[in-house]
C-alpha positions in Angstrom: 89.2 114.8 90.2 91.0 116.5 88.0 93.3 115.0 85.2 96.1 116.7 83.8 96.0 117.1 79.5 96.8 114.3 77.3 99.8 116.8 76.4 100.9 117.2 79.6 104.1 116.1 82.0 102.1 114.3 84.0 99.9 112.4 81.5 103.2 111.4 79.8 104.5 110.3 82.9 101.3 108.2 83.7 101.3 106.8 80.0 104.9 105.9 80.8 103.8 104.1 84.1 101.2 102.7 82.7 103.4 100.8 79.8 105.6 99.8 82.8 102.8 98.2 83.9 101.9 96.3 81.4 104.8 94.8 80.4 106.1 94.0 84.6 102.4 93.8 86.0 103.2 96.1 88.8 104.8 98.8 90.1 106.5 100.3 93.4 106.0 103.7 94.3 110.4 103.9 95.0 110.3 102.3 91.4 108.6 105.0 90.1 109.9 107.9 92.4 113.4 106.7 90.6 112.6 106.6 87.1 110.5 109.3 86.9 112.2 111.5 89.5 109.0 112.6 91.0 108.2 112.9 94.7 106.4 109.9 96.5 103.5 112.0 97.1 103.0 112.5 93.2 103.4 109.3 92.7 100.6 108.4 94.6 98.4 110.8 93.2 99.3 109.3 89.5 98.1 106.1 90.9 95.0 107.2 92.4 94.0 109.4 89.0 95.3 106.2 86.7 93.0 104.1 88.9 90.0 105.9 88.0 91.0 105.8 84.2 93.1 102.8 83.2 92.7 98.8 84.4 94.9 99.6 87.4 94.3 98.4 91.1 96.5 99.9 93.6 98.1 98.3 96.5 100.5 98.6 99.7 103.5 100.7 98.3 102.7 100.4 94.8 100.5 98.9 92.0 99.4 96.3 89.4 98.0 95.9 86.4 94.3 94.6 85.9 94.2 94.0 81.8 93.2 91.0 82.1 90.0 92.0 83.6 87.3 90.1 85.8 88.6 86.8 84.1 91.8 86.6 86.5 92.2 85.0 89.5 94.9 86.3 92.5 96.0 83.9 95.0 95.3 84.8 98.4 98.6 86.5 99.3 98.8 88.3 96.6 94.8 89.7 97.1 96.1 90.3 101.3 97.7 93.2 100.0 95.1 94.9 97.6 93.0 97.8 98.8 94.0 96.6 102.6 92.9 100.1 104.6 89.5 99.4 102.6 89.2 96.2 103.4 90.0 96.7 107.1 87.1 99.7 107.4 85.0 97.0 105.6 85.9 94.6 107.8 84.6 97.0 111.1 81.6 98.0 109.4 80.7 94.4 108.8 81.7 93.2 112.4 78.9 95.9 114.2 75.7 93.9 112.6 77.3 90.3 114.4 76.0 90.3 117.9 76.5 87.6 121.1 74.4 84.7 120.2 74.9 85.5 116.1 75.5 81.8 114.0 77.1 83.2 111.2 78.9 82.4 107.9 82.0 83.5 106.6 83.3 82.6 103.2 87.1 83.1 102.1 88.8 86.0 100.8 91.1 88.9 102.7 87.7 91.2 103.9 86.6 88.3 106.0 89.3 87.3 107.1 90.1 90.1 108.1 86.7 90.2 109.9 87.8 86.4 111.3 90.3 88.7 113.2 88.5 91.2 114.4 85.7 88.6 116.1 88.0 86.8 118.0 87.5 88.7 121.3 84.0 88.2 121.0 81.8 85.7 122.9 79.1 83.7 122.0 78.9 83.3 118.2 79.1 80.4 116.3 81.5 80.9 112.6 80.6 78.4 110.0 83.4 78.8 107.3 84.6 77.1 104.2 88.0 78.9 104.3 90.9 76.9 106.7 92.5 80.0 107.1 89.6 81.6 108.6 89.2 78.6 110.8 92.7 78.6 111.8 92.5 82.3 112.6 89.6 81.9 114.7 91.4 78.7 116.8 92.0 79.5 120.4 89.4 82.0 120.4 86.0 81.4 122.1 84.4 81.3 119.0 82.4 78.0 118.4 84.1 77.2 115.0 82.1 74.9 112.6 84.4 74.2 109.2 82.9 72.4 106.6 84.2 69.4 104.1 85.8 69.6 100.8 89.2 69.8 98.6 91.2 73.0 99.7 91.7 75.5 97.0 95.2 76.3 97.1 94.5 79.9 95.9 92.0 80.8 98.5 92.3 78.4 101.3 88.4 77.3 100.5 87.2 74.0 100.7 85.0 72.9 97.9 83.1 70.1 96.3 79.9 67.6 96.8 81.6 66.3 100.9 81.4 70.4 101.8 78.1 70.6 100.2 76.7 67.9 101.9 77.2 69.2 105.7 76.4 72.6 104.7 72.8 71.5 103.6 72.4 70.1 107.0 73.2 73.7 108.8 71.1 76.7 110.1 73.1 79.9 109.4 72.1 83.2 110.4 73.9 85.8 108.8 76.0 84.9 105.6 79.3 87.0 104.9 80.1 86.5 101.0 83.3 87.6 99.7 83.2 87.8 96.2 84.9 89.0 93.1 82.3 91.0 90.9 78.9 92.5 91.7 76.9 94.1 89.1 73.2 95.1 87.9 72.8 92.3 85.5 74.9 89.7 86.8 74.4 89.9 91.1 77.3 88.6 92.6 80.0 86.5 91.0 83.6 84.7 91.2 86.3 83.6 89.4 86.0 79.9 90.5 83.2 77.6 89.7 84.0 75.1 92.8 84.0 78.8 94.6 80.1 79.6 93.5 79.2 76.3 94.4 80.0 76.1 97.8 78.7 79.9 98.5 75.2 79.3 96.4 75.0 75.9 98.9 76.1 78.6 102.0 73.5 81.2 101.1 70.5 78.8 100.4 71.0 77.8 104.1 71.4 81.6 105.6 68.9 83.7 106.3 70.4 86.9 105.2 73.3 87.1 103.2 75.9 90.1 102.9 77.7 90.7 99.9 81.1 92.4 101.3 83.5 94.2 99.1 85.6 96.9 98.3 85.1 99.4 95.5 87.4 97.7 92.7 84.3 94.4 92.6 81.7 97.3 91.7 80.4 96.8 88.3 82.3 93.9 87.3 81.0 90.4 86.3 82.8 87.5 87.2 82.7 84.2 85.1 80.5 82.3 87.5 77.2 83.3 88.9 76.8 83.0 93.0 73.3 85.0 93.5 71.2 87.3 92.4 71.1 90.7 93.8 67.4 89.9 94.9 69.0 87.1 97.2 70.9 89.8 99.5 70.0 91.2 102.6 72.8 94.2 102.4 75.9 95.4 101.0 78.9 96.4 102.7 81.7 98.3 100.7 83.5 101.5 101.2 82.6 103.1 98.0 78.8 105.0 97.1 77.2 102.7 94.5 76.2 104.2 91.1 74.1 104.0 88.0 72.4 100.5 87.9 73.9 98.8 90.1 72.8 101.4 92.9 69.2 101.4 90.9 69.0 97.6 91.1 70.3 97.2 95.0 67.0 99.6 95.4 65.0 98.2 93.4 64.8 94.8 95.6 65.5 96.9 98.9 69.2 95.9 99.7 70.5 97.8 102.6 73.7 99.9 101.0 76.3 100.2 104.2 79.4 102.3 103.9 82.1 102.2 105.7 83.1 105.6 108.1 
């Protein structure tokens, strides 16, 4: 992609937007169509170039700021909106390895639930899930739906702690769906809550494969807290190719790399 000159009307413009961002934490593509007096289609492609450059993460109609790095936490309506035509192709690419008679895991955040959604026609599988809102997606559906114990997380909807822990140990899951909030060479996968990497490290050590699902804004970031090593996973699933170490790493210990369409 090509970026304008630090001299030019459009990198002054972007500077601009990105101060705006800074100081507000986000931005609306009208907002910026009105200051700026651009078109809505250049306003999209500043964000998309500013993406690739700056600590910016764009979302439905608009965008936010990211300065503060893999050390901040979203609730969960605020992540819903965040890269949602990814997560939705994530979501689909992830949904054709679950077959009829599949017992498989799905830990909170916005690409499972999404998934949550999309398996509710099905028959025949068995969801084991942490997350109420998954659960309560998946109610009325023929899904057998088996939540485990714990204090909700009132950012995520996950329940955590030792009563959670406890009843996973005593399940058999198949296939393991981890959202997560950093993957990287060095540190595998990680999150933002410690409760969080508890209840997913108790979740994988009872799976027999485990699939890290994300979108391409988690690539090469480290969270605070550690949930597995990349030599834990059975696959990937993401909607971005995977570079540099990270891709080196995923090869080295033979995870499957899935893309979405």
């Amino acid at each position: 992609m090509i970026i304008e000159g630090n001299g030019s009307k459009g990198q002054r413009r972007r500077e601009a937007i990105l101060q705006l961002l800074k100081q507000q934490g986000r931005i609306t593509i009208v907002e910026m169509v009105e200051r700026f007096g651009c078109s809505e289609a250049t306003a999209r492609r500043d964000l998309e170039q500013m993406e690739g450059v700056y600590p910016v993460i764009r979302t439905i109609g608009g965008a936010m700021y990211d300065g503060m790095g893999t050390m901040r936490e979203l609730h969960f309506a605020e992540k819903e909106g965040l890269s949602i035509l990814e997560k939705e192709k994530i979501a689909q690419t992830a949904a054709k390895h679950i077959v009829e008679g599949d017992v498989i895991g799905l830990s909170g955040g916005t690409t499972n639930f999404l998934l949550a959604k999309l398996l509710k026609s099905r028959k025949g599988i068995t969801v084991v899930t942490n997350a109420v809102n998954i659960a309560m997606e998946l109610a009325g559906s023929s899904i057998q739906v088996v939540v485990t114990g714990g204090i909700m997380r009132h950012n995520s909807f996950e329940l955590c702690g030792p009563l959670g822990e406890e009843m996973i140990a005593q399940l058999h899951i198949g296939k393991m769906f981890i959202g997560i909030d950093g993957i990287s060479a060095n540190g595998g996968i990680s999150s933002y809550s410690e409760q969080e990497a508890q209840s997913a490290k108790a979740l994988i050590r009872r799976s027999q494969e485990t699939y890290a699902v994300f979108d391409h804004t988690k690539s090469n970031r480290t969270s605070l807290f550690s949930v597995a090593a990349i030599s834990e996973l059975k696959a990937v699933i993401t909607d971005s190719p995977l570079t540099g170490d990270l891709a080196d790493e995923l090869q080295r210990h033979h995870v499957s790399i899935h893309l979405t369409d």
